[in-house]
C-alpha positions as CSV (number, residue, x, y, z in Angstrom):
1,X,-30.4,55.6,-64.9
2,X,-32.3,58.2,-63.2
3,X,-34.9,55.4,-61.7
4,X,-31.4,53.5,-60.3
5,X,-30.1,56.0,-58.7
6,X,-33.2,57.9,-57.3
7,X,-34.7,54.6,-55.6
8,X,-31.2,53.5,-54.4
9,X,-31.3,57.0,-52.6
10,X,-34.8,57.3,-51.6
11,X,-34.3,53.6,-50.0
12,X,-31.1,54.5,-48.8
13,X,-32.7,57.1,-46.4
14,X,-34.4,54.0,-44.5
15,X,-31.1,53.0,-43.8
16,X,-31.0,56.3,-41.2
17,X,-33.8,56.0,-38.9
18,X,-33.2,52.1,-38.4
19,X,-29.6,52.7,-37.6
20,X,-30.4,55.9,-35.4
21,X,-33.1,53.1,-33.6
22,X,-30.4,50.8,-33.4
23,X,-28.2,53.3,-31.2
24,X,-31.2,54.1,-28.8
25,X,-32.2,50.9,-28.3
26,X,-28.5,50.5,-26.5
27,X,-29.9,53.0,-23.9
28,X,-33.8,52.5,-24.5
29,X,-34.0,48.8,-24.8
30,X,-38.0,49.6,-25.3
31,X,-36.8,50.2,-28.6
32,X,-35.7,47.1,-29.7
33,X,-38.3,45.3,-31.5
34,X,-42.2,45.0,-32.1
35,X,-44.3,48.9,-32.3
36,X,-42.4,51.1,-30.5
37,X,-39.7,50.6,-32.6
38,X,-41.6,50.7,-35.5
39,X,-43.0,53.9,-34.2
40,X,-39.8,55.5,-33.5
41,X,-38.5,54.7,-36.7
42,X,-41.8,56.5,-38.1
43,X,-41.8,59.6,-36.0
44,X,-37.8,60.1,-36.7
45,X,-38.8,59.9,-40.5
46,X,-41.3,62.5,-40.6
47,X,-39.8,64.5,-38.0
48,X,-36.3,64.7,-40.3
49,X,-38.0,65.0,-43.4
50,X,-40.2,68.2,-41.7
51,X,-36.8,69.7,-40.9
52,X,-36.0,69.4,-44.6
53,X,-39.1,71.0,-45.9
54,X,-38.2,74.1,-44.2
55,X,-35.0,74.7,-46.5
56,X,-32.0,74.2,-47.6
57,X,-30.0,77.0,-46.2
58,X,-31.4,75.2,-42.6
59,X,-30.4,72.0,-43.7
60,X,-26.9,72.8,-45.1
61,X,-25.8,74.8,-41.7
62,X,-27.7,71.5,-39.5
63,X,-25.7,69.4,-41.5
64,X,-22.6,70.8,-40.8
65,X,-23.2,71.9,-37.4
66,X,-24.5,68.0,-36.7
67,X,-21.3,67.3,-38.7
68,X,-18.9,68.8,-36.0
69,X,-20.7,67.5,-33.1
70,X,-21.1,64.0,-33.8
71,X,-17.1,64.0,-34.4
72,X,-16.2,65.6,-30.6
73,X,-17.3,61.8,-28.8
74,X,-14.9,59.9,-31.2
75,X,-12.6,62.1,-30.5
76,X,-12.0,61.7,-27.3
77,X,-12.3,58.0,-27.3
78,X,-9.1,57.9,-29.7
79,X,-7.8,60.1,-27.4
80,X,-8.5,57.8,-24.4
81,X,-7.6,54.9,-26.3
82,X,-3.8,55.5,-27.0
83,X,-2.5,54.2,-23.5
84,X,-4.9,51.1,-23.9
85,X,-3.6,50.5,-27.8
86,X,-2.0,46.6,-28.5
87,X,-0.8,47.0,-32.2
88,X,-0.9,43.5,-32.6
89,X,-4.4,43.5,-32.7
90,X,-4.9,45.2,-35.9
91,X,-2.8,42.5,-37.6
92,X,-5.2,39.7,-36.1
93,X,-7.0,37.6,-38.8
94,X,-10.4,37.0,-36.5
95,X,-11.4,34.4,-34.1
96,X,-10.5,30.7,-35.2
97,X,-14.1,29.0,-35.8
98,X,-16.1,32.4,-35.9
99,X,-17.5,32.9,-39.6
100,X,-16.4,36.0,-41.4
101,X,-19.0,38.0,-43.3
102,X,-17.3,39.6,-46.3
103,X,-20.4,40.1,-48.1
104,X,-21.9,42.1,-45.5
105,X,-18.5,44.0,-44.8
106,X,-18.0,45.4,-48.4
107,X,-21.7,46.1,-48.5
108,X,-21.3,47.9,-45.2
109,X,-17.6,49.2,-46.7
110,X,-19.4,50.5,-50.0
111,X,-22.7,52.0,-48.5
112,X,-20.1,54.3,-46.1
113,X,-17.9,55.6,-49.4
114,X,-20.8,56.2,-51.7
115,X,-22.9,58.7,-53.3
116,X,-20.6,60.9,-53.6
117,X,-22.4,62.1,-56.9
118,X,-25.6,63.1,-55.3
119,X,-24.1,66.3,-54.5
120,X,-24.5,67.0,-58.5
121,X,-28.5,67.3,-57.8
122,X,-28.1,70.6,-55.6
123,X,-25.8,72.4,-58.2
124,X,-28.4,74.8,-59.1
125,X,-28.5,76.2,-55.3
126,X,-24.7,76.5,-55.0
127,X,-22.6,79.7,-56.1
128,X,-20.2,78.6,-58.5
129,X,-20.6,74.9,-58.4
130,X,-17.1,74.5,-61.1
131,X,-14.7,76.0,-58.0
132,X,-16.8,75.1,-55.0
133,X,-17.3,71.1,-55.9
134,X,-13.6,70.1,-56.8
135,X,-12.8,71.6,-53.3
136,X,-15.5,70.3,-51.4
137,X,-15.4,66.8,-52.9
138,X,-11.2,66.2,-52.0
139,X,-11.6,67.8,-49.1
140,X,-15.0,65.9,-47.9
141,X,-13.0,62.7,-48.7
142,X,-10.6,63.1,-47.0
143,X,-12.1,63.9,-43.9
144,X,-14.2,60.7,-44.5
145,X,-12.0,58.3,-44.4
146,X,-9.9,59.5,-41.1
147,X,-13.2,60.0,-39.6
148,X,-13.8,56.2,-40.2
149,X,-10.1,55.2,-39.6
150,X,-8.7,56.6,-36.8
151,X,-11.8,55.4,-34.3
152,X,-11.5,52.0,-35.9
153,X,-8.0,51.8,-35.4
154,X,-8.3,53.1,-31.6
155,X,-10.9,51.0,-30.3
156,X,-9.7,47.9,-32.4
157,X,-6.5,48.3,-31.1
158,X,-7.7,49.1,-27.5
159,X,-10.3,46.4,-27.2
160,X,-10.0,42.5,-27.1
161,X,-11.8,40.7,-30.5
162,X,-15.1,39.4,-29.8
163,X,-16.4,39.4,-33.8
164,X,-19.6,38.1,-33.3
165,X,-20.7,41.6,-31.0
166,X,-19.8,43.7,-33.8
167,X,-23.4,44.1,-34.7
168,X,-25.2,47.8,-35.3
169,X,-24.3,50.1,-32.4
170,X,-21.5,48.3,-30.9
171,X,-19.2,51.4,-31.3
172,X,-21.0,52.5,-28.0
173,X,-20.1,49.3,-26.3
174,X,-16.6,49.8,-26.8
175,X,-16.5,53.3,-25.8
176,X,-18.1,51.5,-22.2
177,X,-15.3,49.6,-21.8
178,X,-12.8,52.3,-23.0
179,X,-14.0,54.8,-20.8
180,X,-17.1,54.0,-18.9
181,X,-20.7,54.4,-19.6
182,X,-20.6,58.4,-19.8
183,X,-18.6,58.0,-22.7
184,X,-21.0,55.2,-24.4
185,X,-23.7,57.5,-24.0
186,X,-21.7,60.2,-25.6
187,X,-20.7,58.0,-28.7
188,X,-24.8,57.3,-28.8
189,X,-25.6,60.7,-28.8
190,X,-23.4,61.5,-31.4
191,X,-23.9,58.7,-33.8
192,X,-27.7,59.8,-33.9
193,X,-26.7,63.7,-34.8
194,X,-24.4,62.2,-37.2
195,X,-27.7,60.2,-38.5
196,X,-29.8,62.7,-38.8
197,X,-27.1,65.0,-40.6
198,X,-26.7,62.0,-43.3
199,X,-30.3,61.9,-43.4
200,X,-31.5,65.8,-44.3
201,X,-28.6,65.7,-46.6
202,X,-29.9,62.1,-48.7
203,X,-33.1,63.6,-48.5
204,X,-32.1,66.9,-50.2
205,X,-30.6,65.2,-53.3
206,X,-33.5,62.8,-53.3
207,X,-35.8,65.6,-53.8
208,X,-33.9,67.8,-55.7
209,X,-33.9,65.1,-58.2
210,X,-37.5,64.9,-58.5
211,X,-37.6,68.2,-59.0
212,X,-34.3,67.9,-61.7
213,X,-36.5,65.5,-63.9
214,X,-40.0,67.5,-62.9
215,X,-37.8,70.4,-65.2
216,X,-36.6,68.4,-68.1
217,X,-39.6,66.8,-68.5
218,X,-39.0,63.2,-67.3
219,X,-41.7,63.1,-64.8
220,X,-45.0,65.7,-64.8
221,X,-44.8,69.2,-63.3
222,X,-46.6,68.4,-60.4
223,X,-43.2,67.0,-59.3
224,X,-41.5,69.6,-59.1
225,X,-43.7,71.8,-57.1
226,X,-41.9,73.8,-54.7
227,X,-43.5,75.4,-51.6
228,X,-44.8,78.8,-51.3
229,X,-43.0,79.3,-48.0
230,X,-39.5,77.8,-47.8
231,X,-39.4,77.5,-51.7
232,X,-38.5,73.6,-51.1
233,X,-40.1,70.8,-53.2
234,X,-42.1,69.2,-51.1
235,X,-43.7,67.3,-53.6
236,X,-40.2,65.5,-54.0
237,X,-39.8,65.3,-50.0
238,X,-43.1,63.8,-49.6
239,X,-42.4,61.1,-52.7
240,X,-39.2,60.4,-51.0
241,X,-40.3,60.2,-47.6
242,X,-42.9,57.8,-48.3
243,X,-40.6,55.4,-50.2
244,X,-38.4,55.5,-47.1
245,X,-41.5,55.1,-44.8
246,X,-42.6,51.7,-47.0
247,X,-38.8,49.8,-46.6
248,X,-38.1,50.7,-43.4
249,X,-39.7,47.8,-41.8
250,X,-36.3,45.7,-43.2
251,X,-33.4,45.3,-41.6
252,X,-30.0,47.5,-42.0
253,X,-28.3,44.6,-44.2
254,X,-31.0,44.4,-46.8
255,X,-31.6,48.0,-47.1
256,X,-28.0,48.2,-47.4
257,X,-27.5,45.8,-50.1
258,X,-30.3,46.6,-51.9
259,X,-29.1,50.2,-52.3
260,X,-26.0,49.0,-53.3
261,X,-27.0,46.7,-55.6
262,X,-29.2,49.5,-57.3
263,X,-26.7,51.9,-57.1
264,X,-24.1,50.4,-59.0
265,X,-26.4,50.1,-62.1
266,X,-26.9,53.6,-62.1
267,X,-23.6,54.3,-61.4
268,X,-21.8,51.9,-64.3
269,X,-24.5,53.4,-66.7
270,X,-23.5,57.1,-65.4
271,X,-20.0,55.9,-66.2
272,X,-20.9,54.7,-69.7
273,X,-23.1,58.0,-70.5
274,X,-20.2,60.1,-69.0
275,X,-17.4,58.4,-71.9
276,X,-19.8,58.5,-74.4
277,X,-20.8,62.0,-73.8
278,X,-17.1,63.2,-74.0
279,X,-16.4,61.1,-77.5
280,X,-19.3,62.1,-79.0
281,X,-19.5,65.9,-78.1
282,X,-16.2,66.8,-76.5
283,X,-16.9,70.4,-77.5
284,X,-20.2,70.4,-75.4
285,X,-20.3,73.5,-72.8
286,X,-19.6,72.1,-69.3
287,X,-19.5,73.6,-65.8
288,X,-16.8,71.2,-65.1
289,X,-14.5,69.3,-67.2
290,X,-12.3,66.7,-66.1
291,X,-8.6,67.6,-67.1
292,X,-7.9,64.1,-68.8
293,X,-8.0,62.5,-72.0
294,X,-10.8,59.9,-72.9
295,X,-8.1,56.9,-72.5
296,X,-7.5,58.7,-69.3
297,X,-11.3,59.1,-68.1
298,X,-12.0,55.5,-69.5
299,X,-9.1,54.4,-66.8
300,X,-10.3,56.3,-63.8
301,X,-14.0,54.7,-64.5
302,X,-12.6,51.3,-65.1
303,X,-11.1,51.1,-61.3
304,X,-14.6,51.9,-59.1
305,X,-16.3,49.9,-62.0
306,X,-14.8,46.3,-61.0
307,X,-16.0,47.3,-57.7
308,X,-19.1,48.0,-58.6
309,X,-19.4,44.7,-60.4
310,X,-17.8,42.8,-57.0
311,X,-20.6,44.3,-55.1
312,X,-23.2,43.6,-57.6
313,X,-22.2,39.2,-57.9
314,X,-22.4,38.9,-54.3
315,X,-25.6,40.4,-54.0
316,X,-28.9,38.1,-52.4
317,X,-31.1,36.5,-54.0
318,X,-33.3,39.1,-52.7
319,X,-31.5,41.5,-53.9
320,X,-31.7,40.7,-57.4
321,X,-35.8,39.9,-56.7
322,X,-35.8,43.4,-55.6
323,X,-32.8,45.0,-58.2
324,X,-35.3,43.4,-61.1
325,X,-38.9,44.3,-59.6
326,X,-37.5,48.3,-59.1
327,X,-36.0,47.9,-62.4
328,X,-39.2,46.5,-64.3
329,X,-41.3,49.4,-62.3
330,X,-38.3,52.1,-63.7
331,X,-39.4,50.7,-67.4
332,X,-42.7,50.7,-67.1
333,X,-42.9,54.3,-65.5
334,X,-40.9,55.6,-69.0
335,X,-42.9,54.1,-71.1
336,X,-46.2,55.3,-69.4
337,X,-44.7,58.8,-69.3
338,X,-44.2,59.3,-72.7
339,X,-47.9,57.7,-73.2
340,X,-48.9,60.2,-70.5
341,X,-46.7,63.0,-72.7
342,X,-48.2,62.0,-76.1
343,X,-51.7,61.9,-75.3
344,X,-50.9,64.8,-73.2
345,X,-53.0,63.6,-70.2
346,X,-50.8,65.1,-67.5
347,X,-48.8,68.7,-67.8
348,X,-45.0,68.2,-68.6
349,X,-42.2,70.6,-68.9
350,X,-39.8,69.9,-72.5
351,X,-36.8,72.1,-71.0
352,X,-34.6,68.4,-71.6
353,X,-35.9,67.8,-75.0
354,X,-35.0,71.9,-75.8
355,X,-31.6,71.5,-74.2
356,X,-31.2,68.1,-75.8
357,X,-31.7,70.1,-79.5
358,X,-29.5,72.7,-78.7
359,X,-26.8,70.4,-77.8
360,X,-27.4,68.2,-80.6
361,X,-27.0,71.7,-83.0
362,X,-23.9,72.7,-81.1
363,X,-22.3,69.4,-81.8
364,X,-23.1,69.1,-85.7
């Protein structure tokens, strides 16, 4: 599980810089296609990723701060969309003849509403993580799905169909013909702070994990080397980054799909570990326990899991060639660790087999 979901997030942060590219291009047309585009999608990666070696109390208030300001331009187009609004529109099945992606629009649906669990990897730098997670979580949900909603709905409503323009960026198009070209350039500008925010905040959790499984002993120490400055692991930042840097030449649909794809393996075996876990030691000391029974838990999991399963069938051929490749490498890596751990060749930590024991005794 923890080679699912740490290469579904380290490939998820290519996603960032191709989409960020994908805004600029709408202004910088340069940008398009062939080296400099390859070369802006390298210099946003390192640039972002610098920014995130230099901690996470600068990250966290960027984030936020981004957060804020990437909101203010869709704001004010669903404000000057309202007059403009045909509510008919919204009911509208598509163009007659026009072919309609659903794989890429659940894809695209599920890689906007997920990784919501990533947020478990920086619990150890958060005050309180039982009351402040909860909180956060309903309340970051929430604002997630107007944020996504109301726009929609606006320019939707405000706009005449023309599906096959809907293509990555084409928010800023409509804010053009909402409102002029001041406002496209505003959406643009924003959608890229919004980007980077999305980005130092995959790239904490990416490395954070590193360093989570650098402590219990799944990968060696080195890993989970922090930096004698900003006390960040920047062994785990560089790992990451460099993953990113390697699948960023695809396009936004297969890095999409193939984080999604990955993703929901982790997550249906996170789902399976998380049941068994609370049959098995229900008396196990948690910082946060779900208020529901197990027939209650094993409901909530079942819903997201059909999901999951939806997004998995429709999934590429590629994707599968690349689910199963990344899934081989995940075995082969365990199996060399505990070769590495045995013949002790490379320095390991055993905090995970100690805490492992002492929930094992707390349980019998």
């Amino acid at each position: 599980m923890g080679s699912w979901k740490l290469l579904s997030g380290v490939i998820n942060l290519a996603s960032y810089p191709v989409l960020c590219v994908d805004y600029l291009k709408q202004v910088l047309p340069v940008f398009s296609s062939g080296f400099p585009r390859y070369l802006a999608i390298l210099f946003s990666t390192l640039f972002l990723s610098f920014l995130n070696y230099t901690g996470l109390t600068v990250v966290g208030y960027t984030a936020v701060c981004l957060g804020i300001a990437s909101l203010f331009p869709f704001i004010v187009l669903t404000l000057l969309s309202i007059p403009k609004i045909d509510a008919t529109r919204w009911i509208s099945l598509g163009q007659k003849g026009v072919q309609k992606y659903w794989t890429l629009f659940f894809n695209t649906l599920f890689w906007n509403l997920n990784f919501w669990d990533n947020v478990s990897t920086l619990a150890g730098e958060v005050d309180q993580p039982q009351k402040t997670y909860p909180i956060a979580l309903f309340s970051a949900g929430i604002f997630t799905c107007l944020s996504y909603l109301i726009p929609l709905l606006a320019a939707t409503g405000a706009t005449s169909l023309d599906q096959e323009k809907w293509v990555d960026g084409y928010f800023a198009d409509l804010a053009a013909m909402i409102a002029g070209k001041w406002l496209k350039y505003w959406v643009e500008i924003g959608a890229v702070l919004s980007v980077i925010g999305l980005y130092e905040a995959q790239l904490s959790s990416c490395a954070y994990q590193i360093l989570g499984m650098a402590n219990i002993g799944v990968v060696p120490r080195f890993f989970g080397v922090r930096s004698k400055w900003f006390s960040t692991p920047w062994v785990g930042i560089l790992i990451s980054t460099m993953i990113a840097l390697a699948v960023s030449y695809l396009t936004f649909a297969d890095i999409i799909s193939s984080v999604n794809f990955l993703y929901s393996l982790g997550m249906l075996l996170e789902f399976a570990s998380f049941l068994w876990l609370r049959r098995k030691m229900p008396s196990l000391k948690r910082p946060y326990k779900v208020p529901l029974p197990v027939a209650g838990l094993l409901i909530m999991c079942i819903v997201p899991s059909v999901f999951l399963v939806y997004v998995m069938v429709v999934a590429s051929k590629t994707v599968y060639i690349v689910g199963a490749l990344l899934t081989l490498f995940g075995i082969i890596w365990y199996f060399l660790m505990k070769l590495c751990k045995l013949k002790m060749w490379i320095e390991f930590d055993n905090a995970g087999e100690k805490d492992a024991d002492e929930a094992a005794d707390e349980d019998e």
